[in-house]
Backbone bond lengths (Angstrom), bond angles and torsions (degrees), N, CA, C in turn:
res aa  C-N    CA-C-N  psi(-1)  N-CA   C-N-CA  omega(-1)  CA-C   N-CA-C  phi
1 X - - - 1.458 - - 1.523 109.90 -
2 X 1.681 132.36 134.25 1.086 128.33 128.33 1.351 149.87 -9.81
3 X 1.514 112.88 91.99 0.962 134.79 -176.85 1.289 135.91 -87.22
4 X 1.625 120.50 121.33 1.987 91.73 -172.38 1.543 108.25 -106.03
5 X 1.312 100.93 164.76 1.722 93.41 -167.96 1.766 106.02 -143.26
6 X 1.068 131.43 143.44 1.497 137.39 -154.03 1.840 94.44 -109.92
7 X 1.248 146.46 112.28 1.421 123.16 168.94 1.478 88.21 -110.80
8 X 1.388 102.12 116.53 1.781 101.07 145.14 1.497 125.20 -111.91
9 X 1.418 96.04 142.01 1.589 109.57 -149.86 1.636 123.36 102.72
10 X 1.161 116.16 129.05 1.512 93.16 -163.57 1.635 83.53 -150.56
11 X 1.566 113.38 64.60 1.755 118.01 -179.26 1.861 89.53 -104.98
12 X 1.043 77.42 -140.77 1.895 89.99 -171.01 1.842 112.28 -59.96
13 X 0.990 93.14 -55.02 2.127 111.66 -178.50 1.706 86.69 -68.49
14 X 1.131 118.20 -78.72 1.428 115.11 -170.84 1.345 128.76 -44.44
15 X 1.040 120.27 -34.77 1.717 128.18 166.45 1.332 98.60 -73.96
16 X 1.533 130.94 -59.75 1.477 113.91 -175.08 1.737 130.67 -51.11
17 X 1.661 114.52 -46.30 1.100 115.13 154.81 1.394 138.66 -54.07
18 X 1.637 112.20 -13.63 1.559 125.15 174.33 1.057 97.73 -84.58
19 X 1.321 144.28 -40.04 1.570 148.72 -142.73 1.931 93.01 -87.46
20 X 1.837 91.87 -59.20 1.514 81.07 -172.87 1.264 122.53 -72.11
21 X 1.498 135.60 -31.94 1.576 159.11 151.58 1.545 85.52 -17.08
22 X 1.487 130.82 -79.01 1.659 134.01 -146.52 1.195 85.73 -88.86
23 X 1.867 158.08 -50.46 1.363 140.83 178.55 1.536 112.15 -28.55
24 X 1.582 116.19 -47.69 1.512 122.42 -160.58 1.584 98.10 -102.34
25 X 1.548 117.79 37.60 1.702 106.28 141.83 1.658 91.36 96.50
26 X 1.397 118.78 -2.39 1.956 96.11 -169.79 1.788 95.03 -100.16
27 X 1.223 83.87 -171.27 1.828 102.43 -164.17 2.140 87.20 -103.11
28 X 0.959 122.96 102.59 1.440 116.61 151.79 1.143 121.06 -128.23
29 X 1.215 112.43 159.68 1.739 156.37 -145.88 1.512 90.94 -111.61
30 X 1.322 108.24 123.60 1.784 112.67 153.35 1.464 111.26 -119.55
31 X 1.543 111.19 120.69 1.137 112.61 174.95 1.755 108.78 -110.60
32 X 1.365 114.53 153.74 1.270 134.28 168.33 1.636 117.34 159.87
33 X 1.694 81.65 160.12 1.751 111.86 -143.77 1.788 95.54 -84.51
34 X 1.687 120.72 -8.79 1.324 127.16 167.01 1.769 109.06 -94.47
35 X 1.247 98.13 121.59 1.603 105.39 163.34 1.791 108.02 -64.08
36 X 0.900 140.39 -11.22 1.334 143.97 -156.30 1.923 94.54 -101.99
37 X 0.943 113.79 -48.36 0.927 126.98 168.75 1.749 131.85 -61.05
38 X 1.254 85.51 -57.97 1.980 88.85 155.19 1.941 106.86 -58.73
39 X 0.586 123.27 -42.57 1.530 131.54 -167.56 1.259 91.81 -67.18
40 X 1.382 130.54 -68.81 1.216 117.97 -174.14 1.656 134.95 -79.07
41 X 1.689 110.90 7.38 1.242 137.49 160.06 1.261 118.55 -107.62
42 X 1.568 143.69 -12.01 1.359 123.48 178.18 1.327 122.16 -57.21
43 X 1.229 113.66 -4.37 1.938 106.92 -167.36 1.745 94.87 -97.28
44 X 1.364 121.61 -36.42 1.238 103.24 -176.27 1.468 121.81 -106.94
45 X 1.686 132.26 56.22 0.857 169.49 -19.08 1.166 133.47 60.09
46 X 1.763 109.78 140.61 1.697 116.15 178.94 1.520 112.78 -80.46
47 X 1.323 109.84 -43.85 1.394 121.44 165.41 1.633 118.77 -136.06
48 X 1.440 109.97 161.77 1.743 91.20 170.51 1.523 87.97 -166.56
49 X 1.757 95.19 144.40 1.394 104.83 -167.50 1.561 95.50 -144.22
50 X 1.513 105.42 162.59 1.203 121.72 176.05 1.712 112.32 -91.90
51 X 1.566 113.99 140.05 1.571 107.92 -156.05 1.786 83.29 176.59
52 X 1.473 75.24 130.29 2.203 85.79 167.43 1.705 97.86 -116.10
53 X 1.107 84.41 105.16 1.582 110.31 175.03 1.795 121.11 -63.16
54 X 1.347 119.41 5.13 1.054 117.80 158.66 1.337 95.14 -109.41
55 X 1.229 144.95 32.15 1.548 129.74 137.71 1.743 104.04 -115.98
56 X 2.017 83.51 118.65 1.199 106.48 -177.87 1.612 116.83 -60.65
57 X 0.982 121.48 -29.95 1.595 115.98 163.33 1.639 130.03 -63.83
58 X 1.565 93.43 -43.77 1.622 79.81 158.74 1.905 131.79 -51.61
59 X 1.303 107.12 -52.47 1.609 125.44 174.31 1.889 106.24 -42.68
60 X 1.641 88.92 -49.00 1.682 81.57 -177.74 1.840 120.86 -69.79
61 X 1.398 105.93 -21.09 1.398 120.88 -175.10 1.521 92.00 -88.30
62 X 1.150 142.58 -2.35 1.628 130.36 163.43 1.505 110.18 -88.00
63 X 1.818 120.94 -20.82 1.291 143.18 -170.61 1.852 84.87 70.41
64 X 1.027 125.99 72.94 0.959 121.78 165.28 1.502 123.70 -55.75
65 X 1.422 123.67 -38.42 1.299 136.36 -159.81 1.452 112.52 -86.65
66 X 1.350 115.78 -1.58 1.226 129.19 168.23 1.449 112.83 -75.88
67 X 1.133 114.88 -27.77 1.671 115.58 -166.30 2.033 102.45 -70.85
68 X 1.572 93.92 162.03 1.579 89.05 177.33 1.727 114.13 -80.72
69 X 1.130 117.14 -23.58 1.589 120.26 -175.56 1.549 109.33 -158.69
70 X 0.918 132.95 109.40 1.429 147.15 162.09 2.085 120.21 -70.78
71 X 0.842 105.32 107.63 1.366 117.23 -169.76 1.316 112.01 -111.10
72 X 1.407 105.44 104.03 1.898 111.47 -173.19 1.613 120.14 -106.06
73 X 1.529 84.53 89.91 1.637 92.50 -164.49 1.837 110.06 -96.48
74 X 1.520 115.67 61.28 1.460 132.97 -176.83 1.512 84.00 -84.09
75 X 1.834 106.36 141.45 1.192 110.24 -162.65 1.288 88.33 -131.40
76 X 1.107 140.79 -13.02 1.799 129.11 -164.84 1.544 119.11 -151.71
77 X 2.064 93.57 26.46 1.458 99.84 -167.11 1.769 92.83 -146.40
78 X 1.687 106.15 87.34 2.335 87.13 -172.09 1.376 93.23 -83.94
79 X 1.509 123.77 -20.24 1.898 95.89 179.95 1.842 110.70 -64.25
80 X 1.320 96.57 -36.46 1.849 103.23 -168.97 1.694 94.68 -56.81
81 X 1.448 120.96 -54.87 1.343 108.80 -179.99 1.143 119.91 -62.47
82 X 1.131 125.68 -52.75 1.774 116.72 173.70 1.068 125.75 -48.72
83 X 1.264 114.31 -33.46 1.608 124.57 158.47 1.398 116.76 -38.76
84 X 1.867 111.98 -64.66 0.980 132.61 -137.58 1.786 95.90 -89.72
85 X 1.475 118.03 -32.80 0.993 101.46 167.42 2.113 133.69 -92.24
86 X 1.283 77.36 5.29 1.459 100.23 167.96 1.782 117.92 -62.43
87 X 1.713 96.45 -59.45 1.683 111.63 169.71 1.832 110.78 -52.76
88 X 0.751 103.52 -47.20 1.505 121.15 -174.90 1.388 117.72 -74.12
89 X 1.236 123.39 -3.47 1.609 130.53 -178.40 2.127 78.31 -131.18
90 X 0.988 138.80 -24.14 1.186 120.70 157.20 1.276 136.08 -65.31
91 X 1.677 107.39 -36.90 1.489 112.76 163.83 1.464 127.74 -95.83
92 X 1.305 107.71 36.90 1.337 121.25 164.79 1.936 118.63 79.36
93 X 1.573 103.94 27.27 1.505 84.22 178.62 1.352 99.40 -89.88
94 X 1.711 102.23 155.93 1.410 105.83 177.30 1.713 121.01 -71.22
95 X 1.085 92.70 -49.75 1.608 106.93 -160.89 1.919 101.22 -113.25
96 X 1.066 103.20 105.79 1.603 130.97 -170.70 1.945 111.95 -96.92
97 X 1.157 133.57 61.28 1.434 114.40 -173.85 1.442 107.75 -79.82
98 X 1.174 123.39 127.32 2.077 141.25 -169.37 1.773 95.88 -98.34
99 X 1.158 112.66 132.09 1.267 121.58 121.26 1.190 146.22 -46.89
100 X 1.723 131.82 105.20 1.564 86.59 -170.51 1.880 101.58 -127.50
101 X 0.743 102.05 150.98 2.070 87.61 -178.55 1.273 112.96 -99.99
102 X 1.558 118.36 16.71 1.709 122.27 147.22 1.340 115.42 173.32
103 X 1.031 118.56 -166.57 1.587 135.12 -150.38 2.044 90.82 -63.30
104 X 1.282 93.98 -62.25 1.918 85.27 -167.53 0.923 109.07 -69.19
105 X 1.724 132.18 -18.11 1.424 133.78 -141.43 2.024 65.28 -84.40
106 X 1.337 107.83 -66.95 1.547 112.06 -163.09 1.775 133.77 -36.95
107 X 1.599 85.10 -42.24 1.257 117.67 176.46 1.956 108.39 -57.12
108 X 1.079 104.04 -31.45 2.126 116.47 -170.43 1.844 83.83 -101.20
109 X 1.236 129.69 -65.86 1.696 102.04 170.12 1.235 133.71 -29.18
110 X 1.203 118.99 -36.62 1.873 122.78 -169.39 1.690 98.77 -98.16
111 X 1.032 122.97 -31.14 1.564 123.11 161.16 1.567 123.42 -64.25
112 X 1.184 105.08 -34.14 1.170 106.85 170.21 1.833 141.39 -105.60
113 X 1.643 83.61 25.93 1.427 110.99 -155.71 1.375 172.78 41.86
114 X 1.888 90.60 69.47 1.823 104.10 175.02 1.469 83.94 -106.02
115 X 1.593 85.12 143.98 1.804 116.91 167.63 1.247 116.81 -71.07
116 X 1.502 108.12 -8.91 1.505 110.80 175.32 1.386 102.64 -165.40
117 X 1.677 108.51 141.46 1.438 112.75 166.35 1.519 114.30 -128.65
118 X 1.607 117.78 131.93 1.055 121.01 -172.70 1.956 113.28 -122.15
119 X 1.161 119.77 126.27 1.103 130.01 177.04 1.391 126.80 -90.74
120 X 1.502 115.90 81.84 1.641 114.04 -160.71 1.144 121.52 -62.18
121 X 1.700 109.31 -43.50 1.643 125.32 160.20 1.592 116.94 -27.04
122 X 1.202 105.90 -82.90 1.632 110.66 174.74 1.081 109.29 -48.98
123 X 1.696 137.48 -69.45 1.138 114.39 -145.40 1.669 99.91 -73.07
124 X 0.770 129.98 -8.91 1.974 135.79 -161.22 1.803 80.28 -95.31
125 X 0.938 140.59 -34.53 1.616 132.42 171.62 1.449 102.03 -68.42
126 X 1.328 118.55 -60.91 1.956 101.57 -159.00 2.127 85.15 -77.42
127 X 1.118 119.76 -15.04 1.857 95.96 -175.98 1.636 90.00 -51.15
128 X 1.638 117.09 -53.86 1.509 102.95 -146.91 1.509 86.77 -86.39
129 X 1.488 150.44 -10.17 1.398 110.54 -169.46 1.755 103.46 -90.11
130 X 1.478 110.31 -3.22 1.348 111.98 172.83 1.668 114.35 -70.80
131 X 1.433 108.03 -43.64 1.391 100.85 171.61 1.581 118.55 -71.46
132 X 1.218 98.27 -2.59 1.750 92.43 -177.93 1.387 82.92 -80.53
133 X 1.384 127.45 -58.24 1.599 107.27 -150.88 1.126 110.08 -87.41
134 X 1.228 139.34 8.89 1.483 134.16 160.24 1.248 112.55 -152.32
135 X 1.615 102.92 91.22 1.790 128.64 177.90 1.592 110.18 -25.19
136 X 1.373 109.47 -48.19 1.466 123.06 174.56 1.488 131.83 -25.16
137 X 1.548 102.37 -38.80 1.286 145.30 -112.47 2.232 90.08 -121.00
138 X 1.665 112.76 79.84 1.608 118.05 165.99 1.776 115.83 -50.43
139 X 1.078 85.60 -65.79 2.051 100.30 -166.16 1.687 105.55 -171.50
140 X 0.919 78.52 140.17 1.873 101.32 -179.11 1.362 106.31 -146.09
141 X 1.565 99.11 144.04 1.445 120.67 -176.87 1.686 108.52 -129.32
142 X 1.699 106.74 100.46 1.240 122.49 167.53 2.064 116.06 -25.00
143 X 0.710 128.44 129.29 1.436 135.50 -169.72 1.799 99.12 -124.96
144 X 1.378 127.73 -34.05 1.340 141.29 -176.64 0.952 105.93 -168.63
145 X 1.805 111.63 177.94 1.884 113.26 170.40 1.657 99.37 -69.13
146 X 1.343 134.26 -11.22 1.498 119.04 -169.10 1.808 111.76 -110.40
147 X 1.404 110.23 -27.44 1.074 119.46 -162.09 1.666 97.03 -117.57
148 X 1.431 104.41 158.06 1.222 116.00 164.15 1.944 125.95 173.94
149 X 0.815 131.40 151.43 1.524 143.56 -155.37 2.029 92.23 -94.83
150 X 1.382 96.42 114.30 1.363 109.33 163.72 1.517 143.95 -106.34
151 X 1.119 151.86 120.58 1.494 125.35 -161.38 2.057 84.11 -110.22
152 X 1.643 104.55 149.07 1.759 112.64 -168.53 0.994 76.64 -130.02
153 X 1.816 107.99 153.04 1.592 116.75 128.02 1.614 129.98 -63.67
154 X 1.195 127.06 171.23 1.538 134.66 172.03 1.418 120.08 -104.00
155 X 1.460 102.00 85.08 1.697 119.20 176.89 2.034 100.04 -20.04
156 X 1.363 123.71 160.95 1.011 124.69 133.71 1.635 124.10 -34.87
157 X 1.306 107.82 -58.89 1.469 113.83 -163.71 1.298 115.22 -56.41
158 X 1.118 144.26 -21.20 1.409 154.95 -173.40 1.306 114.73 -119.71
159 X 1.489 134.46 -2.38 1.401 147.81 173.77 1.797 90.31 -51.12
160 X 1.588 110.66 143.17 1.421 101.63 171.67 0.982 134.44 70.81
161 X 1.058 118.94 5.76 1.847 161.54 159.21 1.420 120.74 -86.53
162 X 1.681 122.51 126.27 1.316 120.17 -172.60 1.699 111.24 -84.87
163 X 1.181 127.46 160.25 1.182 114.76 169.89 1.095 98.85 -82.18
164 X 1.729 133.20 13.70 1.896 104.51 168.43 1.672 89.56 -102.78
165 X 1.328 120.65 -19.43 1.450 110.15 177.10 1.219 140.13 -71.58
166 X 1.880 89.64 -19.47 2.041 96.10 159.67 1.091 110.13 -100.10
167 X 1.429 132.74 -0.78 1.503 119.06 165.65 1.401 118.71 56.83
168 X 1.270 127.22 38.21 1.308 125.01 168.29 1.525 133.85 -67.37
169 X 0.976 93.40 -6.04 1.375 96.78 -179.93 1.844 100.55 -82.12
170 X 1.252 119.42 -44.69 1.723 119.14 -170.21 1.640 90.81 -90.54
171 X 1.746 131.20 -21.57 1.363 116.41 162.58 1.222 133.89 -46.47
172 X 1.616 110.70 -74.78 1.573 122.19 -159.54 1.720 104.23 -121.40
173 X 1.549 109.49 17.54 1.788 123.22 -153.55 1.477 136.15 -2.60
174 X 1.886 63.57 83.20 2.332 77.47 -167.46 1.381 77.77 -131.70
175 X 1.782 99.64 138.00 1.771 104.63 163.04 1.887 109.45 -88.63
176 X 1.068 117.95 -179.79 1.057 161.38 -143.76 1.342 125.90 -140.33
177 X 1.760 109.88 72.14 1.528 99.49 -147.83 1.736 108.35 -111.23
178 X 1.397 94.08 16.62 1.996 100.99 -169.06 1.249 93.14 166.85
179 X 1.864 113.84 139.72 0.975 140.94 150.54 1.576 119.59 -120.74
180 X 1.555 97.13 132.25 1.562 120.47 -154.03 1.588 103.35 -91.90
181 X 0.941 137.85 58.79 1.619 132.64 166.61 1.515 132.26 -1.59
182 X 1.037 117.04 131.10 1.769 105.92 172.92 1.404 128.37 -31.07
183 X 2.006 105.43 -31.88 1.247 121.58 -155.07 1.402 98.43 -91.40
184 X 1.545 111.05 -5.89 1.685 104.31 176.89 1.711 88.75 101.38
185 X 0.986 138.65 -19.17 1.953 135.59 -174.19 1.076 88.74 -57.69
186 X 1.422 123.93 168.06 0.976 151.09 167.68 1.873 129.17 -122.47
187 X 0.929 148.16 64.02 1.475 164.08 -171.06 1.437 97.06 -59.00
188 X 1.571 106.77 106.90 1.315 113.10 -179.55 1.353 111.58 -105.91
189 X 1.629 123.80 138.22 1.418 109.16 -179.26 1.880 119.66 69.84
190 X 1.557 114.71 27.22 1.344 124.90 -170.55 1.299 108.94 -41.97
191 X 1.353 117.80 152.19 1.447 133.37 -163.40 1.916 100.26 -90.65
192 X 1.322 112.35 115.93 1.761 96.45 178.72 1.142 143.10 -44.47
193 X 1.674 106.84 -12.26 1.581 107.97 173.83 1.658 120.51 -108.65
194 X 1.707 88.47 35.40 1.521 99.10 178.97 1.115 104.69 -91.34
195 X 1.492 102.16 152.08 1.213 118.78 -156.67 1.666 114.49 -109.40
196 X 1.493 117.06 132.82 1.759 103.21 -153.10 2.100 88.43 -82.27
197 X 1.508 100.17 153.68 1.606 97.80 152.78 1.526 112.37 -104.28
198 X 0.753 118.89 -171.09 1.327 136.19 149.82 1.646 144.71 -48.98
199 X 1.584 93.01 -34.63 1.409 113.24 169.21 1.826 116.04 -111.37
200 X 1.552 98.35 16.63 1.267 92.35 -167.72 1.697 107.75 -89.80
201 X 1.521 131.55 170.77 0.889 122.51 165.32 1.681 124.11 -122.61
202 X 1.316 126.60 149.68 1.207 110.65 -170.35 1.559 106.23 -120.88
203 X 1.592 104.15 149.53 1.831 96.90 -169.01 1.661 77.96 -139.64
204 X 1.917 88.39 126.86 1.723 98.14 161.17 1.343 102.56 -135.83
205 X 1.506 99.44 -159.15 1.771 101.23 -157.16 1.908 74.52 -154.71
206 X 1.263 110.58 145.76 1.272 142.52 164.06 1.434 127.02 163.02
207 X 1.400 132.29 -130.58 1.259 134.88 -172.52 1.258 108.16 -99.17
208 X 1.381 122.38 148.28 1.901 114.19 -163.85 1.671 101.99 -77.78
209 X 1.469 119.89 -35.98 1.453 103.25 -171.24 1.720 105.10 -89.22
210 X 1.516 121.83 12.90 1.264 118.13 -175.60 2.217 91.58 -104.49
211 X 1.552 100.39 -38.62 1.803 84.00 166.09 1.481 110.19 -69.71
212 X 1.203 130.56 -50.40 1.111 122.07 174.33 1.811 132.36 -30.05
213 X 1.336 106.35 -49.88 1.567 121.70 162.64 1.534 102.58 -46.80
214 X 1.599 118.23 -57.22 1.482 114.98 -164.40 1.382 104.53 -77.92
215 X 1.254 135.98 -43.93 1.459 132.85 153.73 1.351 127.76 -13.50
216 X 1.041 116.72 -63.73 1.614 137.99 -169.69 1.842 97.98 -97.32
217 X 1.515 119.66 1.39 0.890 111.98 162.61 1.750 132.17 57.17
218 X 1.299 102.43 18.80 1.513 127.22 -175.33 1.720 104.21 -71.62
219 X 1.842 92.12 126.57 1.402 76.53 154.17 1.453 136.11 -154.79
């Protein structure tokens, strides 16, 4: 189903999440307080207008509170965002996603009500210092400080190998929840006597220093 979506801010994070949000079929909103910026975002976007989002009358004259999720991705302004998601948890949107550019900035968003706060900075730092320390190592998505969802390459050494014949699960006790194909498919829930290729990729979910062990392939 069609989804509508509010981005205010429309810098680097904010244009990217508008771009991909309106690629996959939804209705979004680009807001920001630079005309230069609308100009150089109206095409990838449903609409986009100029609006200073810490004035609560403007937001209400967009019917802001109608939208399904409002995402306030202000990158070089934390009073304007705290503000901005302040108005916006006043006029009743449900679902609020914050920007935040660190720990306190984040900490005064969720108090002051976004339903979610996301830190692009950091997490876009540990993606790459994780692949630094274990080559193995596609993309992973933090789940907690202990747990988290990894996508690996397939060493030579185990090419031609079943996943019931390396037994990872009673090895390094990480499941095995999709293998990613050359062709881009996706194999959800892989069958145990599948057989790895070479180009295949494997994505599990467990404890970070227990993928890590299977990563680096230690044994």
């Amino acid at each position: 189903m069609k989804k509508q979506y509010a981005v205010i801010g429309l810098g680097r994070f904010g244009s990217a999440i508008a771009k991909a949000l309106y690629s996959d079929n939804n209705d979004v909103l680009g807001i920001d307080i630079r005309e230069e910026r609308i100009e150089e975002n109206q095409d990838i976007v449903s609409h986009a207008m100029i609006a200073d989002s810490t004035e609560e009358g403007s937001l209400k004259n967009i019917g802001i509170r109608n939208f399904d999720t409002v995402i306030v991705s202000i990158g070089d302004n934390m009073q304007a965002s705290i503000l901005t998601v302040v108005i916006l948890n006043e006029l009743g949107v449900k679902h609020i996603v914050a920007k935040a550019l660190n720990k306190h900035h984040g900490i005064v968003l969720s108090k002051v009500g976004a339903t979610e706060v996301v830190f692009p900075e950091r997490d876009m730092g540990l993606r790459i210092a994780h692949k630094l320390m274990s080559p193995n190592i596609i993309d992973y998505i933090e789940i907690s400080k202990e747990y988290s969802i990894e996508e690996m390459r397939i060493p030579s050494r185990i090419v031609g190998k079943s996943l019931i014949d390396l037994n990872i699960r009673a090895k390094y006790n990480v499941n095995v929840i999709a293998i990613r194909h050359d062709n881009g498919e996706l194999e959800i829930a892989p069958d145990p006597n599948f057989t790895l290729s070479h180009n295949d990729k494997m994505i599990v979910i467990g404890k970070n220093k227990d993928i890590k062990g299977l990563a680096d392939f230690k044994d």
